[in-house]
N, C-alpha and C positions, 0 to 999 in steps of 0.2 A: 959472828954470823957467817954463816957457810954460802958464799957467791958463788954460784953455778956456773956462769960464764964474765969474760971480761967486758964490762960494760960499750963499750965502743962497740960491740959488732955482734953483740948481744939481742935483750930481748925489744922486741916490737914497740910494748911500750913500756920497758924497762920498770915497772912496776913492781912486781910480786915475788921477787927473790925471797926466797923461805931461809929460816934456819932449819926448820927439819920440817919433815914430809909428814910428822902428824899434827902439827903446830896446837898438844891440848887436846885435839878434837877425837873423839869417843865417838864412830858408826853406831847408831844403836836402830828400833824399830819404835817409832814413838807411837802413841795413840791417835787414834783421828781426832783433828780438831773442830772444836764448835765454831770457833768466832766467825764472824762476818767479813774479817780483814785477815787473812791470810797474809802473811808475808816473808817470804823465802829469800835470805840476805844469799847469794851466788858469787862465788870468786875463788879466789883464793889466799894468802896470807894477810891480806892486809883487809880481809871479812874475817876469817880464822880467830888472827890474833896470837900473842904467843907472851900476855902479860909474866912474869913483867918486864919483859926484852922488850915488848912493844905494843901496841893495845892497836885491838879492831875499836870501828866508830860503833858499834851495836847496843853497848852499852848503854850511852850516854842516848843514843836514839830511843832504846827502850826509858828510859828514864823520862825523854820530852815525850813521849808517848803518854807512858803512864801520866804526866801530868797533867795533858791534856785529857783526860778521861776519855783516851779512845781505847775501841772493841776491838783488840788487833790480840796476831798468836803471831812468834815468830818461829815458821817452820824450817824443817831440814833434819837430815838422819844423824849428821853431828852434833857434838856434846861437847860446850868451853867447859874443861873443867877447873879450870883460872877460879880465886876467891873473885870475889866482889860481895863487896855493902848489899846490904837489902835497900830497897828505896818505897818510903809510904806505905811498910809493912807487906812490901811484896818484896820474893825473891827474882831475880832476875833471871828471865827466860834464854836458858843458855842452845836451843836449838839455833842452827844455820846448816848454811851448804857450803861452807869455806875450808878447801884445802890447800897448806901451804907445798909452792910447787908444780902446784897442777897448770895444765896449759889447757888452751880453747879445743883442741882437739880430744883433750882427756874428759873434761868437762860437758863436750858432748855426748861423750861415749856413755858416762854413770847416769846424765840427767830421766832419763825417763825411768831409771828403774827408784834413782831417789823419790822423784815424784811419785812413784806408786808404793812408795815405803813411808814419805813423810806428807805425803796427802798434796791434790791440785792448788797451788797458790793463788791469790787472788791479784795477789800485787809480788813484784818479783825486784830487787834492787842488786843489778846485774852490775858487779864491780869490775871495772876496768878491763873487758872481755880481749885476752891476748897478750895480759900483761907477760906470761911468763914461756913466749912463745918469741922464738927467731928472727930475726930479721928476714932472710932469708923465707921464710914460711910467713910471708905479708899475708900476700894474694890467699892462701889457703885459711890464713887466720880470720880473713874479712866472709870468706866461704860459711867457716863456721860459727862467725857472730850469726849470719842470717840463717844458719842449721839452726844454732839454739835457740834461736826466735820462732823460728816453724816448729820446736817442737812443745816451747813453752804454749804457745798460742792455740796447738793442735790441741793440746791436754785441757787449758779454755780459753775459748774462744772471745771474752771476756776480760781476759787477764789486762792490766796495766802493768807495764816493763818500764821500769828505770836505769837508764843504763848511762854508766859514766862518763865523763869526757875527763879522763883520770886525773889529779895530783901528781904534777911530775918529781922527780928523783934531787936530790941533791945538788944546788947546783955544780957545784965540782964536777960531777958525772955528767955535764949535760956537752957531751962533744958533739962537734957541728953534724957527725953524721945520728946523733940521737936527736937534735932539732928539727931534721929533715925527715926524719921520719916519726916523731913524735907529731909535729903540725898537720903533715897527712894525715896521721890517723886520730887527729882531731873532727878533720874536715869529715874524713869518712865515716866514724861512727855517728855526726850529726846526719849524716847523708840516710845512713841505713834506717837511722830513728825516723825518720820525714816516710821513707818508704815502706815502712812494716807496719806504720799505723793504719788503722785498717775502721771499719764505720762501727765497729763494739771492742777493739784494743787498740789503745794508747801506748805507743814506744816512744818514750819523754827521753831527753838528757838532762844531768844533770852535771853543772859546771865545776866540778871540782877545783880544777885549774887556775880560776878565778881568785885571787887575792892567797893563794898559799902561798907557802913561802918556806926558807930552811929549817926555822923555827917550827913549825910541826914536824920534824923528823926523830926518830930515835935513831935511825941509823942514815943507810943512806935510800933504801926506800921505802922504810913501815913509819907508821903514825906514832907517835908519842902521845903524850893526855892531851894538850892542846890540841895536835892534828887531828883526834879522835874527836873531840869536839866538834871541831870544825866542821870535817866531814858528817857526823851526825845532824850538823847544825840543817847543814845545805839540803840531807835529804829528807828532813821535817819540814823544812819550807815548800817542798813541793807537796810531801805526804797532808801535811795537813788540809790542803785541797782538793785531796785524795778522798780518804778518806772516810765511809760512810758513818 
């Protein structure tokens, strides 16, 4: 696995360190979608995925989806082109927005034109907004969670955003100045959520953080099948109240 920077002084929230810059993923132009439940998985490696170095939660979310018989598309211009099983005679919908590498600044710079390549989301499940962004570049990072919120919301007005309050790294890597700024931008991504909802969109968090642990790791920051799990687990308990 190729570390970009040395974890201490590193990223924000030390999240999304990539092994490569394509992690899989295939830019393509998809078709517009019919469903009623749009939903656009956003981040970067650890939505991406990079099986089988390390697995996105998408999977296994599409799977509690489909069993739920809900009416959902998962959109995005990227293309997993990782195997996986079919599940209940369906293949599995490999669109997302995950690039490994990318930071909040990047991420805001492609989103509008993704949107208008992979169609208006209804629902948006914003992974760990800043993971692969500086310490140093906080303040600017927290600037552009609340950009890509103005510009998801611009596009509809309707939209519900789920946005993580991340699964942190390894404990090993967790040095006391990753603590201190890892618990900040706990508090602040709850802070932005409370303020961006607005009286027709919902900016939910959703607790990643909450009961993880070393054991979902492949490495020292991507999901293994269990953390995939997990994380999928967490964002079907909201989704499913979601949901139309």
């Amino acid at each position: 696995m190729k570390i970009q920077f040395f974890y201490p002084i590193l990223v924000f929230l030390f999240i999304f360190l990539s092994c490569s810059e394509d992690d899989n993923a295939t830019p393509t132009t998809p078709n517009p979608s019919t469903s009623i439940n749009k939903i656009m998985p956003l981040g970067a490696s650890r939505v991406a995925g990079a099986r089988p170095e390390y697995e996105s939660y998408r999977y296994d979310l599409w799977k509690l989806l489909v069993d739920g018989a809900y009416d959902f598309d998962f959109i995005g211009t990227a293309k997993d082109e990782a195997s996986y099983p079919d599940f209940k005679g369906l293949s599995f919908d490999i669109d997302h927005e995950g690039r490994g590498g990318i930071n909040s600044t990047e991420i805001l710079a492609g989103l509008n034109g993704w949107i208008n390549e992979a169609g208006i989301p209804d629902i948006v499940l914003f992974s760990s907004p800043g993971g692969n962004d500086g310490i140093d570049n906080y303040t600017q990072t927290l600037a552009n969670i609340n950009a890509i919120i103005d510009a998801i919301q611009t596009a509809n007005q309707n939209v519900t955003i789920l946005i993580e309050l991340p699964a942190p790294p390894l404990t090993s890597e967790q040095t006391q100045e990753f603590l201190t700024f890892y618990n900040q931008a706990l508090q602040d991504i709850a802070r932005i959520a409370a303020q961006r909802t607005t009286a027709t969109s919902k900016v939910m968090t959703v607790d990643m953080q909450d009961g993880f642990n070393d054991s979902f790791l492949a490495d020292d920051v991507h999901y293994n099948a269990a953390g995939a799990t997990f994380i999928a687990n967490k964002y079907f308990t909201v989704l499913k109240d979601i949901l139309k």
